[in-house]
C-alpha positions as CSV (number, residue, x, y, z in Angstrom):
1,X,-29.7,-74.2,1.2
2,X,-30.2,-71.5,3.6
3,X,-27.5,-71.0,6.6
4,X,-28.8,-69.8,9.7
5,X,-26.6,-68.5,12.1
6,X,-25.1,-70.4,14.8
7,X,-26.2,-73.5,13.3
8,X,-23.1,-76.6,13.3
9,X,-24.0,-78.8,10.3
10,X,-21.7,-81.1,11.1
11,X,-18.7,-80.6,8.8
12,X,-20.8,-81.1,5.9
13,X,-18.7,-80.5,2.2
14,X,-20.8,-77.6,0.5
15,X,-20.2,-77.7,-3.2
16,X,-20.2,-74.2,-4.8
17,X,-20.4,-73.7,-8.8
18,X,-19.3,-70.1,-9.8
19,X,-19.7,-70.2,-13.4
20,X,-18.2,-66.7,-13.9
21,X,-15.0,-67.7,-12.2
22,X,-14.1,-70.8,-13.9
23,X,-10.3,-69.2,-13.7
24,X,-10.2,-70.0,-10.1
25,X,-9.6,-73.7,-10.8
26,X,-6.7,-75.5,-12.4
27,X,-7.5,-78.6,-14.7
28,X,-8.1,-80.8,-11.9
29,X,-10.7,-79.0,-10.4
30,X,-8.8,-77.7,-7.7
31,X,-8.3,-74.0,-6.6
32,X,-5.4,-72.5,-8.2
33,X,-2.3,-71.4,-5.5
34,X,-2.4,-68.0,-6.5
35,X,-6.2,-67.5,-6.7
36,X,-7.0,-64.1,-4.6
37,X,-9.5,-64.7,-2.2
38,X,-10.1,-61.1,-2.0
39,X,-14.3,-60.8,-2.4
40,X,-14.3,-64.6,-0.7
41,X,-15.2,-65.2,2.5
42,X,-15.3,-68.9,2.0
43,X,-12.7,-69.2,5.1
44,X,-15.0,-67.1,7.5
45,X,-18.5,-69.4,6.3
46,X,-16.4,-72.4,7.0
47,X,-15.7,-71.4,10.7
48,X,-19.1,-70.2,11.0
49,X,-20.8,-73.4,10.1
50,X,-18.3,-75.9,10.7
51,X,-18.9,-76.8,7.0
52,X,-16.8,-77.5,4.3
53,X,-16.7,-75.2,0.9
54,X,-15.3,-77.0,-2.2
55,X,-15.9,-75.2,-5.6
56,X,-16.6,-77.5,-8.3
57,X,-16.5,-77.3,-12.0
58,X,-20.2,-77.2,-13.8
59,X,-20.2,-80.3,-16.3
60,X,-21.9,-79.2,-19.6
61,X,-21.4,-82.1,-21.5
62,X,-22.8,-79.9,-24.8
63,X,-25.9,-78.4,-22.9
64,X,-25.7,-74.8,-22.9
65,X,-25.4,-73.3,-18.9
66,X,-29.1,-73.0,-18.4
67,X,-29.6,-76.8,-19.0
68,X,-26.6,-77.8,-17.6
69,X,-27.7,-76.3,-14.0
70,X,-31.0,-77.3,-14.5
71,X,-31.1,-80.9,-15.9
72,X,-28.6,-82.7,-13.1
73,X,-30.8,-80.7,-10.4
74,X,-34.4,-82.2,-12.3
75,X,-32.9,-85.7,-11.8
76,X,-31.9,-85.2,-8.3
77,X,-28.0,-85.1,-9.3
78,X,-27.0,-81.5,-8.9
79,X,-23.8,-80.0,-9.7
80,X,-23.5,-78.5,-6.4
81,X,-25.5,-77.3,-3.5
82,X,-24.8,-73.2,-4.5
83,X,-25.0,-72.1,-8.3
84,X,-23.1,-68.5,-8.5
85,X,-23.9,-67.2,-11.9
86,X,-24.9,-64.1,-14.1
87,X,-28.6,-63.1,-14.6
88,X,-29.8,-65.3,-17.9
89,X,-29.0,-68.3,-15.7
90,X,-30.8,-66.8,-12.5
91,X,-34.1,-66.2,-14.7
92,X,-34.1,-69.6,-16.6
93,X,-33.5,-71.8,-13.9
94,X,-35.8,-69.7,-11.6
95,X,-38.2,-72.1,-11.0
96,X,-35.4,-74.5,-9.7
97,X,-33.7,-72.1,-7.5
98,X,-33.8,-71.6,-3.4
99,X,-36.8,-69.3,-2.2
100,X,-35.6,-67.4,0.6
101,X,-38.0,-65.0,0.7
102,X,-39.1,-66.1,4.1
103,X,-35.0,-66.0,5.2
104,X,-34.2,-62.3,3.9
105,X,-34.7,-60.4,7.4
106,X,-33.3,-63.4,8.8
107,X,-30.4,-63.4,6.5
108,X,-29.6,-59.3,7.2
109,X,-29.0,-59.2,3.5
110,X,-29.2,-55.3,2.7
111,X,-32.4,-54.1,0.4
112,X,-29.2,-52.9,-2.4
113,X,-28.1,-56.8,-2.6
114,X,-31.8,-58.1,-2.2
115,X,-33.1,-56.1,-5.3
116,X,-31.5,-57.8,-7.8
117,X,-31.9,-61.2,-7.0
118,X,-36.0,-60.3,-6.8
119,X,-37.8,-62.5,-9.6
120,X,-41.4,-62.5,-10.0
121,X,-42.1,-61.0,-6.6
122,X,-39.6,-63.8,-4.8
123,X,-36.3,-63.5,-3.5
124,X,-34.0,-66.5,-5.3
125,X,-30.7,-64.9,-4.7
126,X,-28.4,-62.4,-4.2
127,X,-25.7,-60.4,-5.7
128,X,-22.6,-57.8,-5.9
129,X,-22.7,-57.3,-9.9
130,X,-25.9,-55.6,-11.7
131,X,-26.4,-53.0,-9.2
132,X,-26.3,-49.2,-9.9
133,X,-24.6,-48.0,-6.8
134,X,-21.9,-50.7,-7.0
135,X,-19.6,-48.9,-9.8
136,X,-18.4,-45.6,-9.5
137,X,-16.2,-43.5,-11.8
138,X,-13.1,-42.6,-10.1
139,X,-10.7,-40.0,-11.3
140,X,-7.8,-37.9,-9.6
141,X,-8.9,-34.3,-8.9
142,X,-5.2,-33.4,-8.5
143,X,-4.3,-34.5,-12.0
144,X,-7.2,-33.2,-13.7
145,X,-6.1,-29.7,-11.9
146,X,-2.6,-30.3,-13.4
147,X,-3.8,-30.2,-16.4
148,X,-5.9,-26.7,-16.3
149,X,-9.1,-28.5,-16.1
150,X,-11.0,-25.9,-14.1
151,X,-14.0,-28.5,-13.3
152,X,-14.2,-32.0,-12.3
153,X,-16.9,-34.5,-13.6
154,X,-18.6,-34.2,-10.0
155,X,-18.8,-30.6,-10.6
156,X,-20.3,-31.6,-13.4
157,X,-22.8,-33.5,-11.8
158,X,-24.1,-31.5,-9.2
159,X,-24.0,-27.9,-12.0
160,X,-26.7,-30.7,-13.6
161,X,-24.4,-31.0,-16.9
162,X,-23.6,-34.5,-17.2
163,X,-26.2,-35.8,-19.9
164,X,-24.8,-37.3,-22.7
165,X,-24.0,-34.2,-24.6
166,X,-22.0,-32.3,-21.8
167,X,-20.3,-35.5,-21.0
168,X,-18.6,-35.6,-24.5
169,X,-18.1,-31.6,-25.0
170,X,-16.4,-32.7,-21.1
171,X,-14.0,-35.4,-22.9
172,X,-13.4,-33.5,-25.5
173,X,-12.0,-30.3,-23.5
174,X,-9.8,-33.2,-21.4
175,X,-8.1,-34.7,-24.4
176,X,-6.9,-31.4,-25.8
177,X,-5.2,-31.2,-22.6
178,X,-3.6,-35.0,-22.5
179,X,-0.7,-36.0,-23.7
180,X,-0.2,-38.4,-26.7
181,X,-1.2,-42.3,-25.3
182,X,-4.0,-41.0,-22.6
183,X,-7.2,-41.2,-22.9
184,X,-9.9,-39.2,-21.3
185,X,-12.1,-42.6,-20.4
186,X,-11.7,-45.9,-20.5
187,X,-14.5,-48.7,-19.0
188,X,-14.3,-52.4,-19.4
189,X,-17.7,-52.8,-21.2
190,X,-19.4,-55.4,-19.4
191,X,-19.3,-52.9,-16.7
192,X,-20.9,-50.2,-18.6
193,X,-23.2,-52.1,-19.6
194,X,-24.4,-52.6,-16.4
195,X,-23.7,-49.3,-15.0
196,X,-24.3,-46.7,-18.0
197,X,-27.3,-47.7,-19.0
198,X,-28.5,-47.7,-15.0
199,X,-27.9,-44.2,-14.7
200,X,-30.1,-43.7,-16.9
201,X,-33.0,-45.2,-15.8
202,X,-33.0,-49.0,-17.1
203,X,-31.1,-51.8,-15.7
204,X,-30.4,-54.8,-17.8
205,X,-32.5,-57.1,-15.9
206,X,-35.0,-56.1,-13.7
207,X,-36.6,-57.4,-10.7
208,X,-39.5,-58.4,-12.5
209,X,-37.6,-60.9,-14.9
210,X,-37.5,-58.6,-17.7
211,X,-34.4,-58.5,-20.0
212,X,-34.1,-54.7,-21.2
213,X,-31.3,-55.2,-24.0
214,X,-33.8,-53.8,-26.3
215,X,-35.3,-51.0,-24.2
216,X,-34.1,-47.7,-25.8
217,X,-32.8,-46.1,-22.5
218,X,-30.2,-49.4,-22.8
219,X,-29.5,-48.8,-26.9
220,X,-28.9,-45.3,-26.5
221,X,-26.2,-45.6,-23.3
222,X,-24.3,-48.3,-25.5
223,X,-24.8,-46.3,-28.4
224,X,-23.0,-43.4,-26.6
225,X,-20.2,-45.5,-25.1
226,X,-19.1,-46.8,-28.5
227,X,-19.1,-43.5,-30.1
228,X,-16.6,-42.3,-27.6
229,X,-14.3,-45.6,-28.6
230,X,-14.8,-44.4,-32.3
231,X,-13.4,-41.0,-31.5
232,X,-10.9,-41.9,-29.6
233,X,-12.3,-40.5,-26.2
234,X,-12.4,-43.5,-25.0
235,X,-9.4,-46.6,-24.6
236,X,-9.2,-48.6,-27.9
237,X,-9.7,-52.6,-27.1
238,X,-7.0,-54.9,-28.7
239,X,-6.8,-58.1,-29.9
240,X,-4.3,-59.8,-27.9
241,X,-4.6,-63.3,-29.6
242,X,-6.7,-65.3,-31.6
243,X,-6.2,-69.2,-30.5
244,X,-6.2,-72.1,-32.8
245,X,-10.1,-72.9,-32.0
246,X,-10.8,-69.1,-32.7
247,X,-11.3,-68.3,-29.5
248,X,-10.2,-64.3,-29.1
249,X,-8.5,-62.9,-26.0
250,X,-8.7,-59.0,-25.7
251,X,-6.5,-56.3,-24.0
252,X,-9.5,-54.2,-22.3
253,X,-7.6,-50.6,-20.6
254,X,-10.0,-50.1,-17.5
255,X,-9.2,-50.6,-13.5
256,X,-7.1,-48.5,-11.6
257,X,-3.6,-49.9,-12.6
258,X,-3.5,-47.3,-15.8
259,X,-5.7,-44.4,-14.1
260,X,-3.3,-41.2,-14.1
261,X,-2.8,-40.3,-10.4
262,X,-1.0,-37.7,-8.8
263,X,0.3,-34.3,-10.8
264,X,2.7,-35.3,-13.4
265,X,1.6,-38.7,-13.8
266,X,-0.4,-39.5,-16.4
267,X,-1.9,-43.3,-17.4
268,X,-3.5,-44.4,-20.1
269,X,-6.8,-43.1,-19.2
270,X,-8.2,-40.5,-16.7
271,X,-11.7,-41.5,-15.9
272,X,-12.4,-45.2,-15.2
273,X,-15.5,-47.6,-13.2
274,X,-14.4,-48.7,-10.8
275,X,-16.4,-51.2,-7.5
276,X,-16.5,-51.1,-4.1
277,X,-13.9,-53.1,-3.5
278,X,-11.4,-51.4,-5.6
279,X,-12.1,-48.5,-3.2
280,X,-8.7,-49.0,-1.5
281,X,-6.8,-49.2,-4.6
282,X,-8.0,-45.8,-5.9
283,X,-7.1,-44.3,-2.5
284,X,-3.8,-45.1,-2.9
285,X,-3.5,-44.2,-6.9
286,X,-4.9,-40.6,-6.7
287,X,-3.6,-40.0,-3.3
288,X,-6.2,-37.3,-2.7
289,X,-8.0,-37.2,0.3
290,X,-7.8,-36.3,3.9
291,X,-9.7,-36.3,7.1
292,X,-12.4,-33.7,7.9
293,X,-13.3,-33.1,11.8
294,X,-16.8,-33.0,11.4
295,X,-19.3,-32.5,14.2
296,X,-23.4,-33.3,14.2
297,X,-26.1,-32.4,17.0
298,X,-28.0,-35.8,16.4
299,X,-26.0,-38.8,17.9
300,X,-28.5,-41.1,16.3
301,X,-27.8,-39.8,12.8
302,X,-24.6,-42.1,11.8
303,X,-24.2,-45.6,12.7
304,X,-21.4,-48.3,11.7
305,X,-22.1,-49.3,8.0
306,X,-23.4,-46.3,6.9
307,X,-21.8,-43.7,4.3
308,X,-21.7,-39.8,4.6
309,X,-22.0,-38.0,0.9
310,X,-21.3,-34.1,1.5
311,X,-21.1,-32.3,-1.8
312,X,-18.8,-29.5,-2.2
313,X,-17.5,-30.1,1.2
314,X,-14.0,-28.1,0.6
315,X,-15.6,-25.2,-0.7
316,X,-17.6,-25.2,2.4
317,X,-14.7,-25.7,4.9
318,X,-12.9,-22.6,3.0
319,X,-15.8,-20.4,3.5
320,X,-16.6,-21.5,6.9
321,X,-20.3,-22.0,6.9
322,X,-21.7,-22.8,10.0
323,X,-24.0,-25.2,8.8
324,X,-22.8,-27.9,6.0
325,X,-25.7,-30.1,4.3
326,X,-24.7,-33.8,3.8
327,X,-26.3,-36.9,3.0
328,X,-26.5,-40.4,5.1
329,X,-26.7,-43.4,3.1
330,X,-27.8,-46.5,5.0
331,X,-29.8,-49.9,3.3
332,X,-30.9,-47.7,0.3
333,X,-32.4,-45.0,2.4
334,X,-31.1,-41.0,2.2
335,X,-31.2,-39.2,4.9
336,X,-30.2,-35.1,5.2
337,X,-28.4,-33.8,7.9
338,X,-26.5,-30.7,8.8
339,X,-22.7,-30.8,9.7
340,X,-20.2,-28.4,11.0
341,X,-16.5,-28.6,11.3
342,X,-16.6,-26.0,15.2
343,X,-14.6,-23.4,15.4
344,X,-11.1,-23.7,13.0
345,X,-8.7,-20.9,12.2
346,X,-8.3,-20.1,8.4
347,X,-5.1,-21.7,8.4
348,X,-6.8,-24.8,9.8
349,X,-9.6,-24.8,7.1
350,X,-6.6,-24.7,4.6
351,X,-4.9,-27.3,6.2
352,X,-7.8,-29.5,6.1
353,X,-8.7,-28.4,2.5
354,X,-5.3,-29.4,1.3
355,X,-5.9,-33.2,2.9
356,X,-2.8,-33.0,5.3
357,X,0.4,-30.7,6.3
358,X,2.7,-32.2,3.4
359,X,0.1,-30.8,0.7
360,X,-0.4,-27.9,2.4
361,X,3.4,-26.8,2.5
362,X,4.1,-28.1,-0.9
363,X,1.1,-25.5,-2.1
């Protein structure tokens, strides 16, 4: 079903199966009270279209999730008129799915989304999951310098000492310097799994249908993730409880609600993945950041929607170069440009360095 924009279907009930997010429905099949609607814009497609979205449970009935979507649809009895789902039911039931190929400029669905829902040269879907500039790992600079740690990960980074090897020597260093309970890392792993192994160069399903699990790019970033657990660099997963039909449910440290923050609070973990719409969240657990005045000679070079990366960008503003180098980030596409921040005094540079007046007093 494609939606095209201003188009009143006539308050037409879309049924929407999200086979990730079963939790979002009680046993009756209706949306739980308390559900957080906070990545659903359900309420916004409803006013657009003059439709109405009702999420439905996807009826098995002992056929494993592939054949369960595909089946009902074959007999011209589909669940629903939108499947949601992870990637081994977007590549089995390809053949079954919506082309919208033709709809993707149409749709103004950006090339970061459109990527991984690209199978066999056609565009079936979209997504927020899978994607290597989705996760980022988030960490408070003002704790790690609490704790003597002279360099952040970042630095890290950018020195070009942040391959496997460096990374542990890195966590090793930090947990000398935690106390007893914290950990230098903790990820949930489905989100390592997507992310880690990215990083390095193989994703676990590409846009040509291929399932990587066994490429050695993916073994090795796994490989290296579990090691960590096993030396206690990383947060331990617990059993929580085992039900009476065996299921298991697991305590998994990772999000920002453990992360240590500010000096002189430490969490159960420093380092943790975190997506783009936890952004917010880390914000206001580090506390760490501020406003920079910067100013650019090309009007045309930042638009709304875009991001701004600068690297080292308080090191420049204490120095007071003239020119600062940053990076624009728009629909996949980089773009360099130069920056300055005018003409500050050096009590202003600190000022801004420091993120805002309190910091720079209590300094």
């Amino acid at each position: 079903m494609i939606l095209r924009v201003g188009i009143d279907i006539g308050s037409t009930t879309v049924k929407v199966v999200v086979l990730d997010e079963e939790n979002k429905l009680d046993d009756k099949g209706n949306v739980k009270s308390d559900y957080t609607k906070k990545r659903d814009i359900a309420d916004q497609l409803e006013q657009k279209y003059n439709i109405k979205i009702e999420y439905a449970k996807l009826n098995t009935d002992g056929y494993d999730e592939i054949s369960a979507v595909v089946t009902p649809i074959t007999n011209g009895e589909a669940h629903a008129d939108i499947f949601c789902g992870r990637e081994s039911v977007m590549i089995g039931a390809r053949e079954y799915l919506a082309d919208i190929t033709a709809d993707v400029d149409q749709l103004e669905i950006g090339s970061t989304y459109i990527e991984p829902g690209t199978f066999g040269g056609k565009v079936l879907g979209w997504t927020y999951d899978d994607m290597g500039n989705a996760y980022v790992l988030a960490y408070s600079r003002s704790y790690l310098k609490s704790i003597g740690m002279e360099k952040t990960p970042t630095d890290m980074f950018m020195e070009g000492k942040w391959d496997y090897d460096s990374c542990r020597t890195y966590l090793s260093d930090l947990k000398a310097k935690l106390p007893d309970g914290t950990y230098p890392i903790s990820v949930h792993p489905n989100h390592w799994s997507s992310m880690g192994p990215a990083a390095n160069g193989v994703v676990r399903v590409d846009s040509d249908s291929n399932v990587n699990f066994l490429e050695q790019g993916y073994i090795s970033a796994m490989e290296f993730y579990r090691s960590l657990v096993v030396d206690q660099l990383a947060g331990q997963t617990e059993i929580k409880e085992i039900t009476e039909t065996g299921g298991i449910s697991l305590d998994i440290p990772y999000g920002t609600g453990d992360m240590s923050g500010k000096a002189g609070e430490p969490g159960k973990y420093v380092l943790t993945m975190v997506e783009a719409w936890q952004f917010e969240d880390v914000l206001k657990k580090t506390e760490d950041w501020g406003i920079v005045p910067f100013l650019t000679q090309d009007k045309d070079a930042l638009s709304k929607g875009c991001y701004v990366f600068v690297p080292h960008v308080r090191e420049a503003i204490l120095s007071g170069n003239e020119a600062i180098k940053a990076y624009v980030i728009r629909e996949g596409q980089v773009k360099e440009i130069t920056l300055s921040i005018g003409g500050l005094t050096p009590d202003e540079k600190k000022v801004i360095a420091a993120g805002c007046l309190i910091n720079y007093y209590r300094d």
